[in-house]
MIBAFI-344251 format. One line per field, with one value per residue (C-alpha): x negated, y, z negated; residue in three letters. Coordinates in steps of 0.02 Angstrom, whole numbers, padded with zeros to 5 digits. Example, Ala and Ser with C-alpha at 12.3 -4.5 7.8 and 13.67 -1.06 7.14 Angstrom:
BEGIN
X: c(-00615,-00684)
Y: c(-00225,-00053)
Z: c(-00390,-00357)
r: c(ala,ser)
END
This chain:
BEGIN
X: c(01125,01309,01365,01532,01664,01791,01935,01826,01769,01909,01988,01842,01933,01830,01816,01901,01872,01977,01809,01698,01554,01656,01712,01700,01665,01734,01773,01930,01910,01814,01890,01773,01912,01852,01671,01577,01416,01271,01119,00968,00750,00650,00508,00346,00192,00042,-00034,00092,00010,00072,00260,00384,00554,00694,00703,00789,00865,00782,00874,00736,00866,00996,01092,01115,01238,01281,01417,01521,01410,01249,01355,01400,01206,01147,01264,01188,01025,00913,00770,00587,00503,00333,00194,00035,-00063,-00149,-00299,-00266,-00256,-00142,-00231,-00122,00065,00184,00317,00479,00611,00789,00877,01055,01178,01357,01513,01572,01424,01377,01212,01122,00944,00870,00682,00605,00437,00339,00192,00049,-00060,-00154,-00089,-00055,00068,00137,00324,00405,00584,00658,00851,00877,01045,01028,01168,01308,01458,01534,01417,01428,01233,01223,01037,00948,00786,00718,00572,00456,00317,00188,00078,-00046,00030,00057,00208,00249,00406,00507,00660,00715,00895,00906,01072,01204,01329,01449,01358,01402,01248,01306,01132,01074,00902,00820,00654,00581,00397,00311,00149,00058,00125,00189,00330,00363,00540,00564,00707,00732,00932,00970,01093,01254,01430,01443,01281,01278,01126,01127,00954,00906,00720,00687,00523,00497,00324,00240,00157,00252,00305,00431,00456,00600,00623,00744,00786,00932,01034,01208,01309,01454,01558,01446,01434,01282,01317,01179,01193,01039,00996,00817,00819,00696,00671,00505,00427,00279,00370,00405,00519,00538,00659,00651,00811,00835,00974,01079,01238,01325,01457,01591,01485,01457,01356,01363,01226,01247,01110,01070,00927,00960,00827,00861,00842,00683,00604,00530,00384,00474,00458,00590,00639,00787,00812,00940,00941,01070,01089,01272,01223,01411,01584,01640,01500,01510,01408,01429,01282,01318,01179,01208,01101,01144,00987,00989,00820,00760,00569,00589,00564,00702,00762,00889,00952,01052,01114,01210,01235,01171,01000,00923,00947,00772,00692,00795,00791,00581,00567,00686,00594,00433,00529,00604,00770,00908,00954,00752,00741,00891,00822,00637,00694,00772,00621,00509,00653,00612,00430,00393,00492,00390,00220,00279,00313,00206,00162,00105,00063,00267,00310,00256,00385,00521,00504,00542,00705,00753,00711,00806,00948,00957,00959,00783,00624,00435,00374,00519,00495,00315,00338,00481,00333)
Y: c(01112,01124,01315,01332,01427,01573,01442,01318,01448,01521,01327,01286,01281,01390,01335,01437,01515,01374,01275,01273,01327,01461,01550,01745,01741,01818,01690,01708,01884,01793,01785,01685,01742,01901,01855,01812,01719,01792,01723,01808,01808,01851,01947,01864,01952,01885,01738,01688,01546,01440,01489,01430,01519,01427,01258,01136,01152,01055,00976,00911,00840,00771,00677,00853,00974,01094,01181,01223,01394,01255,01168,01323,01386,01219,01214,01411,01432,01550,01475,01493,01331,01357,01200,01189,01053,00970,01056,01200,01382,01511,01687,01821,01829,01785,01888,01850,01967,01956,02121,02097,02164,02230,02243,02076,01981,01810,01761,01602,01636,01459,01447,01300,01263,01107,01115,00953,00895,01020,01164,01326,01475,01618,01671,01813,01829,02011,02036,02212,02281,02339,02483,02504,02414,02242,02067,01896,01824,01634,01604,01431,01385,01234,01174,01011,01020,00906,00812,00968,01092,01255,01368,01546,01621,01772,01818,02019,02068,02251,02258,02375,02383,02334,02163,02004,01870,01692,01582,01401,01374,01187,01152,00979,00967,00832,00749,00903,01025,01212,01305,01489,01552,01732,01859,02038,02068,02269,02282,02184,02179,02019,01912,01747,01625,01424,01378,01184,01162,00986,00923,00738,00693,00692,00837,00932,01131,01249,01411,01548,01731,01864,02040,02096,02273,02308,02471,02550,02398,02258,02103,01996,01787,01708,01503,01406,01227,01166,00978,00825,00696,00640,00630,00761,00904,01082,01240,01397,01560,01731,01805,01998,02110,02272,02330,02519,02602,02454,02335,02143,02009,01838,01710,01517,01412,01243,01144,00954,00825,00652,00495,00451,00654,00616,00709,00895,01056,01155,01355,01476,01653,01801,01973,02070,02290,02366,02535,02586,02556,02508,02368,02192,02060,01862,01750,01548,01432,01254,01102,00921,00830,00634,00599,00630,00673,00830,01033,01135,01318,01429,01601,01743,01935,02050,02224,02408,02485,02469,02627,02635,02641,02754,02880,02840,02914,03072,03110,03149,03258,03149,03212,03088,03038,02995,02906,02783,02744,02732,02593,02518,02521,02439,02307,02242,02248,02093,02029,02122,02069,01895,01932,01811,01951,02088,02239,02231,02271,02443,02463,02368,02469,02617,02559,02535,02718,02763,02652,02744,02909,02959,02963,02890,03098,03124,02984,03021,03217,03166,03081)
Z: c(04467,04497,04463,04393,04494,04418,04409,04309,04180,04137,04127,03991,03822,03691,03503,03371,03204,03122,03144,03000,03123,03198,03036,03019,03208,03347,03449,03468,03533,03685,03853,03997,04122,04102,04179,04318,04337,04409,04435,04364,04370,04248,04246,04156,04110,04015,04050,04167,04256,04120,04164,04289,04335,04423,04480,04419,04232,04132,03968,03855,03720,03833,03693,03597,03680,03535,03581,03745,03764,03775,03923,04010,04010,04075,04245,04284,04213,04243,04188,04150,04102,03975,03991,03893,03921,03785,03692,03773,03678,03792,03739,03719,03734,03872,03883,03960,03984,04055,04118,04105,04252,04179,04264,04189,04236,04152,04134,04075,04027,03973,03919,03881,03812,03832,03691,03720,03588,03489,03604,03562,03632,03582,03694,03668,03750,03763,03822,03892,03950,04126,04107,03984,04009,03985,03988,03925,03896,03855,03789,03782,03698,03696,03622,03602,03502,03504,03360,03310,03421,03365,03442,03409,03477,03451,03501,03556,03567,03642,03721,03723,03630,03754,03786,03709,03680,03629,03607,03567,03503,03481,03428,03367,03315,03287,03153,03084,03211,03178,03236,03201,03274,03242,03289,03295,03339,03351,03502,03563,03512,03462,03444,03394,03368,03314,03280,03250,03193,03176,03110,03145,03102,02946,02906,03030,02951,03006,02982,03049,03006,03068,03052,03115,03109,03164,03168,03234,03246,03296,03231,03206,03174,03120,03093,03049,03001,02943,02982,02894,02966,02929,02748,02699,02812,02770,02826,02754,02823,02771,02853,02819,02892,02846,02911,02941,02990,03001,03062,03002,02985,02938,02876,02868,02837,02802,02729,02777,02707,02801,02699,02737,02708,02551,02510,02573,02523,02602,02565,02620,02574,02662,02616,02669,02627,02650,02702,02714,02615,02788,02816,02783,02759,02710,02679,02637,02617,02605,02550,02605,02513,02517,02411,02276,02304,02381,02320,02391,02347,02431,02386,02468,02406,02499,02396,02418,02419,02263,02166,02082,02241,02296,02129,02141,02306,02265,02111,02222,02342,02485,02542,02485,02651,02709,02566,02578,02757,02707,02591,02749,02826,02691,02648,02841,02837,02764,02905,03037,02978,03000,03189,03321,03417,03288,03436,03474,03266,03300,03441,03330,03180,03271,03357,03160,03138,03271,03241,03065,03144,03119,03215,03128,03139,02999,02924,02897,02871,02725,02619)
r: c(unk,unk,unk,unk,unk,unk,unk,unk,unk,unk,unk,unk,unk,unk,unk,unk,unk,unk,unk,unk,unk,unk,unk,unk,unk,unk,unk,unk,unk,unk,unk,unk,unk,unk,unk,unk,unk,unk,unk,unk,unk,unk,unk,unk,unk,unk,unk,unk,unk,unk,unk,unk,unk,unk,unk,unk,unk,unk,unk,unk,unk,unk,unk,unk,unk,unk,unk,unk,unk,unk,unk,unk,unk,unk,unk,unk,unk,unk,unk,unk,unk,unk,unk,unk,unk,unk,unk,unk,unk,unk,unk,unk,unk,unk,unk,unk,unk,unk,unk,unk,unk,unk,unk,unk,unk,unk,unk,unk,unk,unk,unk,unk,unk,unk,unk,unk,unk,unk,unk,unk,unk,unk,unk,unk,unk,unk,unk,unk,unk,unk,unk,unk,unk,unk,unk,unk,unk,unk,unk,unk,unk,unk,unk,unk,unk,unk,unk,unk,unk,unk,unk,unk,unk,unk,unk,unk,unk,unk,unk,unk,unk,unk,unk,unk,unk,unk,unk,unk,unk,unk,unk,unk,unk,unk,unk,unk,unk,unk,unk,unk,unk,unk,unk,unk,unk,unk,unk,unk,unk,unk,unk,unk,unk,unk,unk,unk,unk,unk,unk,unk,unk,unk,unk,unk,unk,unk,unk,unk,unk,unk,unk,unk,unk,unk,unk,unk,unk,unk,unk,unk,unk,unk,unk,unk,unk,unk,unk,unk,unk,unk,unk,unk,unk,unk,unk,unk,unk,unk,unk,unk,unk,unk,unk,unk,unk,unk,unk,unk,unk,unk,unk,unk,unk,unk,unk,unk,unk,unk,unk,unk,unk,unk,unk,unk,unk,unk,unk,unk,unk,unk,unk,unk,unk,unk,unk,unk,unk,unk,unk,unk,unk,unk,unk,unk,unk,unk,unk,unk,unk,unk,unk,unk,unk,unk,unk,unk,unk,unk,unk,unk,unk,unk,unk,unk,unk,unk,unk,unk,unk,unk,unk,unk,unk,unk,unk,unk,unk,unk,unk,unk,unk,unk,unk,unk,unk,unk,unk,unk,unk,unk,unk,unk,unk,unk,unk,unk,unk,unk,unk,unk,unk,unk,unk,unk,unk,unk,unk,unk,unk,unk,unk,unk,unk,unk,unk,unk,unk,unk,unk,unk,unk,unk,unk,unk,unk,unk,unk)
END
């Protein structure tokens, strides 16, 4: 692996906002000079004999670099490299999480997962801040799936708010397999995630859901595409977030259904609450179908909490402002019973509470 050096970093030239996949980003805010790399190991718990860190980094889709971010995390990974062998169930979680240095400090956590036939795993990645202060996190998944494999992963962004997270996700599964990518983004400045899901075997079904919650004046950049390229396959996303303060966030997705992907069922759906007349949020979904024997829906709002819910809960007692954030907190539930690893929702949903200002005891006591 060939590390790049301060001079060749701050050389690298950046895309900008002018680029369709760059727009309502903050890209051009972005300045590598300002950062140094750092190596970094995770620490893995669970059933970690499945689970090697560092080596070698290992590009499973060599012919697909997606952006310069994807480039920069390959030449200084820190990686941890996930094998299941064929017909083999891993039971129980493994948990891999990545304690960020600040002081300018770079990092390139890369994860990839290697699924055999008729395997099963379940990863869940956690990003922690090590102290407050400036950092620049490049994130890499990739992912093969296997004919009948099954792979669970989930995604946890809790860094400060000083930290900015730029992150690549690939995953391409194959006949009959199923592939669950899940996210929960609550911390970060700026935090931006591409996700590719391929399916490229019949029968092969996709799905991806989200929540993510920005305040104070972060930013959350979401861009997704759900890819066809077999007949008989499937996808659906659920993405919900909510923004506060003067905070943003911005959706893209796209369902693309190859030539060939007849057969498909394919579904998209964001959700976004503006909690604040400061707050914004954009959601765009996009469609690039090229047959005709396929069922595909996509939908996205972006608006305030809905005021019935709201009124409901007042009219049997709840204060005005528990009530506003216990709709909050039931609008993301149907994202956190989707979660891979259901003993972490507990944990997630309150960091929500506490990112609205409130603890569970008064959320509980206000009912």
């Amino acid at each position: 692996m060939t590390v790049l050096d301060l001079d060749q970093l701050a050389a690298i030239e950046l895309p900008t906002a002018d680029e369709e996949i760059w727009r309502y980003s903050r890209i051009g805010d972005l300045d590598l000079s300002a950062y140094h790399p750092v190596s970094s190991r995770p620490d893995v718990s669970g059933p970690a004999t499945f689970v090697e860190v560092g080596g070698e980094a290992v590009d499973l889709f060599p012919d697909d670099t997606p952006d310069v971010f994807a480039g920069i995390n390959l030449r200084n990974a820190s990686q941890a490299r996930v094998v299941v062998p064929a017909n083999t169930t891993v039971e129980g979680a493994i948990t891999i999480t990545h304690t960020i240095p600040a002081d300018g400090a770079l990092v390139c956590p890369r994860l990839v997962i290697e699924a055999g036939e008729n395997s099963e795993v379940t990863v869940v990645e956690r990003f922690l801040s090590a102290a407050d202060g400036s950092s620049l996190v490049l994130p890499v998944l990739q992912a093969a799936i296997a004919q009948a494999a099954r792979v669970n992963y989930l995604a946890v962004n809790e860094l400060s708010e000083q930290a900015w997270s730029i992150g690549n996700q690939q995953a391409v599964g194959q006949r009959d397999s199923q592939t669950l990518l899940a996210t929960v983004a609550l911390g970060g400045d700026y935090a931006r995630v591409s996700t590719n899901a391929r399916v490229s075997g019949r029968g092969a079904s996709t799905r991806q859901v989200a929540l993510y919650f920005a305040g104070g004046t972060q930013m959350h950049d979401f861009r997704t595409t759900q890819d066809h390229d077999a007949p008989n396959t499937n996808s659906d996303l659920l993405f919900k977030g909510a923004v506060q303060d003067h905070a943003a966030s911005v959706y893209t997705g796209l369902i693309k259904i190859r030539e060939h992907a007849n057969g498909t069922a394919a579904y998209q759906t964001n959700r976004n609450l503006t909690l604040s007349e400061g707050a914004w949020a954009e959601s765009v979904p996009n469609l690039d179908i090229r047959t005709n024997d396929v069922k595909c829906s996509h939908a996205s709002t972006v608006g305030p909490i809905d005021e019935d819910q709201r009124f409901y809960l007042e009219s049997r007692g709840v204060r005005p402002e528990i009530a506003e954030r216990l709709v909050v907190l039931g609008f993301f539930d149907e994202v956190l019973s989707q979660l891979p690893a259901h003993d972490i929702a507990g944990d997630l949903r309150a960091s929500v509470a506490a990112k609205l200002h409130i603890g569970l005891a008064d959320d509980e006591g206000g009912q």
